[in-house]
C-alpha positions in Angstrom: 4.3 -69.5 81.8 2.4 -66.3 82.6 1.0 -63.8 80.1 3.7 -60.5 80.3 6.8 -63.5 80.0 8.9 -63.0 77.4 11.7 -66.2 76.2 14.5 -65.2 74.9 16.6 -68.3 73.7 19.9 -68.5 75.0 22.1 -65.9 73.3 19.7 -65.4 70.2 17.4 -62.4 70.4 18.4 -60.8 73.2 22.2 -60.9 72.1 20.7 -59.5 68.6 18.4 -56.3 70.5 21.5 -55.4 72.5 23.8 -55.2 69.4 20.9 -53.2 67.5 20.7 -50.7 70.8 24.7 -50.7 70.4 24.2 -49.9 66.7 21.6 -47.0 67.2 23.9 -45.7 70.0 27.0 -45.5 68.3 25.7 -43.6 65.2 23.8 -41.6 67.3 27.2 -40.2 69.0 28.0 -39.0 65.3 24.9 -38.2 63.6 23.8 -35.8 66.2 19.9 -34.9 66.2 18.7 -37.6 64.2 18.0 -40.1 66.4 14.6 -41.3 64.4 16.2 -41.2 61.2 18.9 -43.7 63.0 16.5 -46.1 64.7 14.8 -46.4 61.3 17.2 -47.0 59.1 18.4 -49.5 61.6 15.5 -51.2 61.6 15.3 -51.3 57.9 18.8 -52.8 57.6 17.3 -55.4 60.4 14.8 -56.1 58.1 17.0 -56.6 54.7 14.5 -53.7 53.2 16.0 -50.4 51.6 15.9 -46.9 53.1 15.1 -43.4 51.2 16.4 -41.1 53.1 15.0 -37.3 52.5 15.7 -34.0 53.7 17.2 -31.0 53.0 21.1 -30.7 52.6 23.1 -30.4 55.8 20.8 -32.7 57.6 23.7 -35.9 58.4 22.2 -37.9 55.4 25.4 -39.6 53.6 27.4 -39.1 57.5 24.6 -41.5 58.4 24.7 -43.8 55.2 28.9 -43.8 55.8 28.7 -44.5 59.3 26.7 -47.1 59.6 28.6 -48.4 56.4 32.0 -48.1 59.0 30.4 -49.1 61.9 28.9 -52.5 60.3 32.4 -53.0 57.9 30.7 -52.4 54.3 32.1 -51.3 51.6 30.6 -47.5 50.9 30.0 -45.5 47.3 28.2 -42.5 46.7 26.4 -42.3 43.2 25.4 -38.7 42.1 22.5 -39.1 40.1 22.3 -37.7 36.6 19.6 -37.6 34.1 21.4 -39.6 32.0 22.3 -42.5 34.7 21.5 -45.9 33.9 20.5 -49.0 35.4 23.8 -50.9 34.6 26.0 -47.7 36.0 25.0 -48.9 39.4 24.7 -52.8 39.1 27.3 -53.3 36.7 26.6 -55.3 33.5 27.4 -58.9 32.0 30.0 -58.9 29.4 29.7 -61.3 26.4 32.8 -61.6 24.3 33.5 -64.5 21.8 36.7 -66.4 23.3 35.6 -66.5 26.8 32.5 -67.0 29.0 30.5 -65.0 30.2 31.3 -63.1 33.3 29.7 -60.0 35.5 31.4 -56.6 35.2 31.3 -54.8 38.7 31.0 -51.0 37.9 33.1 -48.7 40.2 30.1 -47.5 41.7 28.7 -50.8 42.7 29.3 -51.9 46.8 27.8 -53.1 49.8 25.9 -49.9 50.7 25.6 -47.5 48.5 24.2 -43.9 48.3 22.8 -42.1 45.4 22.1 -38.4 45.9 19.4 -36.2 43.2 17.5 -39.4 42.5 14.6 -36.5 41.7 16.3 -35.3 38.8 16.3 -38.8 36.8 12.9 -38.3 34.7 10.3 -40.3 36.6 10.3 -43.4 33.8 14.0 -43.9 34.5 14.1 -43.4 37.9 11.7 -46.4 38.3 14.0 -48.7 35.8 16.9 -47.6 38.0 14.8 -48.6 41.3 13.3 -51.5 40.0 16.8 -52.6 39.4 18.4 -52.1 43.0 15.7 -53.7 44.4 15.9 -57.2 42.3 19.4 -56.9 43.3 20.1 -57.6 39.9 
C-alpha cells in the first residue's frame, strides 16, 4: 500500500460518508443558509454527542431540529423552557405505588429528539440539573 491510499471496507465507511453527504444535502434543500450549522449538527448526531444550537430567532433552528427529526424517522417534541421546569418534565419520572411494581412514566415531552427553546431563562443552578440530566440519559 502507498501512503495517500485510503481502504474503505466493502460497503462500510464509504456507504456511511455517502449517506452523511445525503443527510447534509437534503436538510440543506430546506434549511436554506445554514449549511455549517447542518454539517455540524450532523456530525454531532454521527458522533452520539448533543448539539446547542444558538442564534437569534428566525434563523431555521427548530426547522433544522424537525427536519433532520423527519428526515432520519424520530420522533420530535419541542419543550419551552420555563423557570420553573424540572428535570423529570423532560425525562419522565419512576412511579412507585404499593400494589404494583415499579415502572417508568414517559412525560409527554419526552422523544427521540427533542428541542427545548429559552434554556437561558432557567436560573443557572437548574439549568445545570436539567443538563446534567439529558446528558446521563437518565
Amino acid at each position: 500500500m502507498g501512503g495517500s491510499e485510503t481502504v474503505v471496507p466493502s460497503g462500510g465507511i464509504g456507504r456511511q460518508a455517502e449517506a452523511a453527504n445525503d443527510l447534509v444535502g437534503a436538510l440543506g434543500r430546506v434549511v436554506l443558509g445554514q449549511e455549517p450549522a447542518i454539517r455540524e449538527t450532523v456530525a454531532a448526531l454521527l458522533a452520539r454527542g448533543h448539539v446547542l444550537l444558538e442564534g437569534v430567532p428566525g434563523t431555521a433552528k427548530t426547522l433544522l431540529v424537525r427536519t433532520l427529526s423527519l428526515a432520519l424517522a424520530l420522533e420530535f417534541r419541542r419543550i419551552q423552557f420555563t423557570p420553573d421546569l424540572m428535570p423529570s418534565d423532560i425525562t419522565g419520572v419512576n412511579l412507585l405505588t404499593p400494589r404494583e411494581p415499579s415502572r417508568f412514566a414517559r412525560v409527554p415531552s419526552s422523544a427521540t429528539s427533542s428541542w427545548g427553546t429559552r434554556s437561558i431563562a432557567l436560573p443557572p443552578r437548574r439549568r445545570q440539573r436539567c443538563s446534567r440530566r439529558c446528558r446521563s440519559g437518565a
